[in-house]
C-alpha positions, 0 to 999 in steps of 0.5 A, a space after each residue: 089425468 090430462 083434464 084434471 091438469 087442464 082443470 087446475 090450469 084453468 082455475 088458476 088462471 082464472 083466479 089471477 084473471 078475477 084476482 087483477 080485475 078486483 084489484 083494477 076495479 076496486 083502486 082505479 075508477 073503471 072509466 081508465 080501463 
């Protein structure tokens, strides 16, 4: 139960993580980060 929670936390956060990196990536040229 624990790891299947840890799991989807992990997803999630590493969809908002990919999410804002192609966001940043794709509007802003990538020498300002």
């Amino acid at each position: 139960m624990t790891t299947t929670f840890c799991a989807i936390l992990l997803i999630q956060i590493c969809e908002r993580y990919l999410l804002i990196e192609y966001e940043f990536g794709g509007s802003a040229p990538k020498g300002k980060l």
